[in-house]
C-alpha atoms as one frame of an Amber mdcrd trajectory, in Angstrom:
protein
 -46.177 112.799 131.789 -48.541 111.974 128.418 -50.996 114.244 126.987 -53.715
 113.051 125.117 -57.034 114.373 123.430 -59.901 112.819 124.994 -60.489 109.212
 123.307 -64.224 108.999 123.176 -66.070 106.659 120.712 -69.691 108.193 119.509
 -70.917 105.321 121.716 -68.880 106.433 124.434 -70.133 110.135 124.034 -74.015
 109.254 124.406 -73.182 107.198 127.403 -71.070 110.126 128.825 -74.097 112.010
 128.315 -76.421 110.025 130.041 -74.170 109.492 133.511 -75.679 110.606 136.750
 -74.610 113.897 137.385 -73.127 114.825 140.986 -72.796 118.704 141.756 -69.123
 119.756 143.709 -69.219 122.813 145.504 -66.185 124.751 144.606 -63.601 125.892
 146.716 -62.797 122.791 148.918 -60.317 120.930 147.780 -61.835 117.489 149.506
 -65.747 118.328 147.758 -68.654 116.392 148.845 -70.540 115.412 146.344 -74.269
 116.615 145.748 -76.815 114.632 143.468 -78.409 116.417 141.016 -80.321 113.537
 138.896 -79.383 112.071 135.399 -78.974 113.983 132.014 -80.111 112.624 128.682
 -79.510 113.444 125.218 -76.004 112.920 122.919 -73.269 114.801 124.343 -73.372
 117.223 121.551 -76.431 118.666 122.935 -75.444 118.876 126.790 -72.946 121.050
 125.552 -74.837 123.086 123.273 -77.577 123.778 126.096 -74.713 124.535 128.393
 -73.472 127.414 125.916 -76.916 128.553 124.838 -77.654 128.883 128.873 -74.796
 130.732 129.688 -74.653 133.153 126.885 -78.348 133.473 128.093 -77.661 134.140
 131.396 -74.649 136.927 129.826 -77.466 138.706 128.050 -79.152 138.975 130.892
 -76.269 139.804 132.923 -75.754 143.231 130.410 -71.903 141.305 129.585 -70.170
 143.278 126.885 -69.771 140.870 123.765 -66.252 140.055 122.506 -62.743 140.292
 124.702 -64.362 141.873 128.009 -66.703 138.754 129.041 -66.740 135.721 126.974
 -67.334 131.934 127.698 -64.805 129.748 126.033 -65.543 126.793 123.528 -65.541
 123.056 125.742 -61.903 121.692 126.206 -61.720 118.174 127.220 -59.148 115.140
 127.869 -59.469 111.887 128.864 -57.783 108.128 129.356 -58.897 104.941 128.312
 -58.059 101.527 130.152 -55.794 100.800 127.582 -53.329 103.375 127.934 -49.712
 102.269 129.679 -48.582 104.536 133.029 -47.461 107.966 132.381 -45.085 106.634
 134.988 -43.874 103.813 136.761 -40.952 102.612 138.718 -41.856  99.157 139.949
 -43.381 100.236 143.383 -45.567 103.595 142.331 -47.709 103.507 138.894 -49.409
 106.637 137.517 -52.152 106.636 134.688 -52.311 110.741 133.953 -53.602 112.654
 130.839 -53.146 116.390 130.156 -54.095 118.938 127.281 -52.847 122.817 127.093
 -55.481 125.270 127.945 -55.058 128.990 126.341 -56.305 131.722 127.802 -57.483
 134.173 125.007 -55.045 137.073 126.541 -53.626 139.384 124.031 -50.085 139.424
 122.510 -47.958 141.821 123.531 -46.254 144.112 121.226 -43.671 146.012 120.963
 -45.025 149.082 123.246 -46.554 146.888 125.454 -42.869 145.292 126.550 -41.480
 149.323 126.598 -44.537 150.055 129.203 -43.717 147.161 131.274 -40.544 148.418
 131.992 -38.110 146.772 134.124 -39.372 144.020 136.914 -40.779 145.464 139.760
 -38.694 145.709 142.971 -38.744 142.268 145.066 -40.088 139.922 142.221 -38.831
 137.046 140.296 -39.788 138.185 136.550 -37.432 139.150 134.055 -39.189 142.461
 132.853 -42.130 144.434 133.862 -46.097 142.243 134.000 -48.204 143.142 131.375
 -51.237 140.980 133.128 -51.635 140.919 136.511 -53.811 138.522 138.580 -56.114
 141.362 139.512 -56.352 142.257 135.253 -58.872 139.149 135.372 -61.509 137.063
 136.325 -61.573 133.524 135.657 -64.209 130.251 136.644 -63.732 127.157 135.168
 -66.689 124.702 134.906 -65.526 121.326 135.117 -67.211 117.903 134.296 -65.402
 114.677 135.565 -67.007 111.384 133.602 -66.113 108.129 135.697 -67.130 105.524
 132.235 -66.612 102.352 134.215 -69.395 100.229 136.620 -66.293 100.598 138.835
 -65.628 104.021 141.087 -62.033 105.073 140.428 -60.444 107.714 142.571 -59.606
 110.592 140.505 -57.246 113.733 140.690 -58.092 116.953 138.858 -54.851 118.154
 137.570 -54.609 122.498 137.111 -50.668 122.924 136.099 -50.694 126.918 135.732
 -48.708 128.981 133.310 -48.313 132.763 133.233 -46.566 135.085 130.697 -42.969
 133.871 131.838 -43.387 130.254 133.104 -45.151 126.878 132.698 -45.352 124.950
 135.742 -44.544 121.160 135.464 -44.129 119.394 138.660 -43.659 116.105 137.846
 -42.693 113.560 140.994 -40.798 113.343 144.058 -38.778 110.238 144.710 -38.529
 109.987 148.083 -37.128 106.285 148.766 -36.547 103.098 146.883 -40.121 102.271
 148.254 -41.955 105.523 147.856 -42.600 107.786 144.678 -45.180 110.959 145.183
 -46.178 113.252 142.982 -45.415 116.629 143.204 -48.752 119.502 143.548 -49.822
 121.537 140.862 -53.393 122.703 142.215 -54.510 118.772 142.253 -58.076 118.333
 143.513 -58.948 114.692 144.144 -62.417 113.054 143.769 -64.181 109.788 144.291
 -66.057 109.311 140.763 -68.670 106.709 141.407 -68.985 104.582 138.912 -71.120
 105.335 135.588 -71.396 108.698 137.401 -70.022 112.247 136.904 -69.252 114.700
 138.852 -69.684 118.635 138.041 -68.086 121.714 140.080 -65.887 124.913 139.757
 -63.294 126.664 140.009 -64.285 130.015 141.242 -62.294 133.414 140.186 -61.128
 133.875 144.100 -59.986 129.968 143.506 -58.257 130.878 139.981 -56.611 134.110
 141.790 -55.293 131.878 144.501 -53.406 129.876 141.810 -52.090 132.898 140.265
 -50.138 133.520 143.461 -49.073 130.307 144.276 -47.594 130.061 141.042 -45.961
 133.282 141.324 -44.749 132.483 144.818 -43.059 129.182 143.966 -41.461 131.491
 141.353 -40.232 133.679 143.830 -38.669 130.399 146.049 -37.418 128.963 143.369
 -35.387 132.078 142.310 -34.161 132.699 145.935 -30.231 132.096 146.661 -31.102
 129.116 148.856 -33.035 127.243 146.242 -30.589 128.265 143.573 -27.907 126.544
 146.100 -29.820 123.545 146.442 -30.208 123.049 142.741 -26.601 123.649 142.275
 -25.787 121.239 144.762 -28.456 118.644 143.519 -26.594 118.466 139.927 -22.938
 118.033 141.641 -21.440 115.226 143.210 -22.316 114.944 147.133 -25.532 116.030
 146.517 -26.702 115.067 150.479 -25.569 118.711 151.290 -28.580 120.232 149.863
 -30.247 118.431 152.261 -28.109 118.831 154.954 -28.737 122.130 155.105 -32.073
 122.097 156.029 -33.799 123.917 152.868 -36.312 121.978 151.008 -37.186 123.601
 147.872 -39.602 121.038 146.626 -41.130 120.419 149.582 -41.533 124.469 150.099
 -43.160 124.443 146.403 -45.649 121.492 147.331 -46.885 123.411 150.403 -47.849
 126.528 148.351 -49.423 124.803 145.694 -51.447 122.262 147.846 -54.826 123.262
 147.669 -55.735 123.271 151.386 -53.018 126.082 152.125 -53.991 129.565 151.130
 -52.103 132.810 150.435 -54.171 134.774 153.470 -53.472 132.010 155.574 -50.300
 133.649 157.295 -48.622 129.745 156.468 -44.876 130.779 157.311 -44.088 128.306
 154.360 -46.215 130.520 151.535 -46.934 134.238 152.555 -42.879 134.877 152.755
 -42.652 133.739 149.134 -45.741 136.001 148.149 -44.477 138.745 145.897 -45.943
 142.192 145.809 -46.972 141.767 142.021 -48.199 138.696 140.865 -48.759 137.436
 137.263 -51.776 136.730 136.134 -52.919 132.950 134.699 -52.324 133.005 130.824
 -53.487 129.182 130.580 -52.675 125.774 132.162 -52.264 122.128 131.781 -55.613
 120.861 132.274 -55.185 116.256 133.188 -56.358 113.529 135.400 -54.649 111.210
 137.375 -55.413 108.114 138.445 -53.060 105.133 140.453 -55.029 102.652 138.185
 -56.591 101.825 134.212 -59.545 103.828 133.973 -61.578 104.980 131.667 -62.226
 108.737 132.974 -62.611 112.472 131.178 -63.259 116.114 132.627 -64.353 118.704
 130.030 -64.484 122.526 131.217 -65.376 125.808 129.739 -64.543 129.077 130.941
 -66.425 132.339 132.254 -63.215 134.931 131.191 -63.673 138.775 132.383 -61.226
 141.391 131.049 -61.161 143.999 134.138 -58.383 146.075 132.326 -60.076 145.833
 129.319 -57.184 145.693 126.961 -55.554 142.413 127.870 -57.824 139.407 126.329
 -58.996 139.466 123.017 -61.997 137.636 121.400 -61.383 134.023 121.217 -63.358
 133.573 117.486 -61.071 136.546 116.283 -58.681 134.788 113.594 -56.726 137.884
 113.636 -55.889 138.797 116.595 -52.421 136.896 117.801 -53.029 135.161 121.000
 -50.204 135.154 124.027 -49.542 131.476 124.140 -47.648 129.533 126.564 -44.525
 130.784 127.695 -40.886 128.894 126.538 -39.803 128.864 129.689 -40.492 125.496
 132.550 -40.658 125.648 135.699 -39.948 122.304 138.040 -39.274 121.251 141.504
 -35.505 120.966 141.768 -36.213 116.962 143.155 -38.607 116.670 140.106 -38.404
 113.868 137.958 -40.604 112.823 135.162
């Protein structure tokens, strides 16, 4: 799938600026929509009132300056009606857009990886976790810009990483007439149009994504979906099926948005492991089944509750984690 920077004109901008703002409560991943009025003013200055009122509202809050509490600069993508299909195969056609978002978490160095130690018992990593889900506290504000006089339906695209893998889901072909994608946590939206819509994802929302993504690292390191790849890449590949196992179709269940980890789904909680990585960053993108011209722009409220795992995002010297080499897929995933 394409990534792209956002592709705004200046004229663009002051029009984004302008659009009718709706408000999304967060936590639903089928939000209803609640007006909130218009906003004026070039786009520069939306954001710079957005800063200056949360690093108000953090003064006021007593937050620790630098790595404990910080709000991260605006990151923003978006497509234009010009762009070709991220992917088409004749029957299904996909318009999508992401960018890499960094969390500010620390490097770790060389007595950091002799603390981990070795993985704890019953999970999928490859060493010990230097930051855990419950090391942090993420909530992403998020600003969806619908550009056209047209509504377009919309899907908010959150492709997680932590410190050992980068999920990439890419799409399921499921027959000669059908082609879906796979889930990352996708939220999907009805932008009116000439309209935007604002929401968030709340820390309990960002935790929740944490685990899925650990628990669809756990499946996908089990014997049975191990077997399935191996049979996938061989000749006769119908076995994997045959046998009754669907790894991809396991993974899209725990990452659809509507299933949670205290839900007691027999299809996620037996893949929950008893640590669980914490988000280091993720593939923020839009998708859309049609040429659009669409952008979401978030910042980030980012809480250290160790206190030794993020470091201040404006510090040149401090080396940042980064995204991991490794990518993780559906084994039916193809891009």
């Amino acid at each position: 799938m394409r990534r792209n920077p956002s592709p705004e004109s200046a004229e663009e901008a002051i029009a984004h600026a302008m659009l009718p703002t709706y408000v999304i409560r967060s936590g639903s991943p089928c939000p209803r929509p609640v007006v909130s009025g218009p906003r004026r003013g070039a786009r520069a200055g939306v954001i710079a009132g957005v800063l200056a009122a949360c690093a108000a509202a953090c003064v006021a809050a007593g937050c620790a300056p630098g790595a404990a509490d910080q709000v991260t600069r605006p990151v923003d993508v978006g497509m234009t009606d010009q762009m070709a299909p991220a992917y088409s195969d004749g029957n299904t056609t996909l318009f999508q857009v992401q960018t890499p978002v960094q969390l500010p978490v620390r490097a770790m160095t060389s007595a950091d990886v002799r603390s981990a130690g070795q993985a704890p018992a019953g999970t999928p990593y490859p060493r010990g976790v230097f930051l855990r889900a419950e090391d942090e506290s993420i909530e992403v504000h998020y600003t969806i810009s619908n550009l056209d006089d047209a509504p377009h339906d919309v899907w908010l695209l959150v492709d997680p990483w932590n410190e050992f893998v980068r999920w990439r889901p890419g799409v399921t072909v499921v027959s000669d007439e059908e082609t879906l994608p796979n889930y990352g946590y996708d939220l999907f939206f009805t932008v009116p149009g000439r309209q935007r819509l604002d929401g968030a994802l709340t820390p309990d929302d960002m935790h929740e994504i944490a685990i899925k993504l650990a628990s669809v690292e756990q499946l996908l390191a089990s014997p049975q979906a191990q077997a399935q790849a191996q049979a996938a890449q061989a000749p006769g590949q119908q076995q994997a099926a045959a046998s009754g196992f669907d790894a991809t179709a396991i993974a899209n269940n725990i990452f659809n948005p509507q299933n949670r980890s205290n839900s007691g789904d027999p299809l996620y909680t037996p893949w929950i492991p008893p640590v669980v990585a914490g988000v280091t960053g993720f593939d923020l993108g839009l998708r859309t089944s049609e040429a659009a011209n669409v952008a979401v722009e978030i910042t980030m409220e980012v809480r250290d509750l160790r206190g030794d795992r993020f470091v201040d995002q404006d510090d040149t010297s401090a080396r940042q984690m980064g995204p991991p080499a490794q990518v993780l897929s559906p084994p039916a995933a193809r891009f």
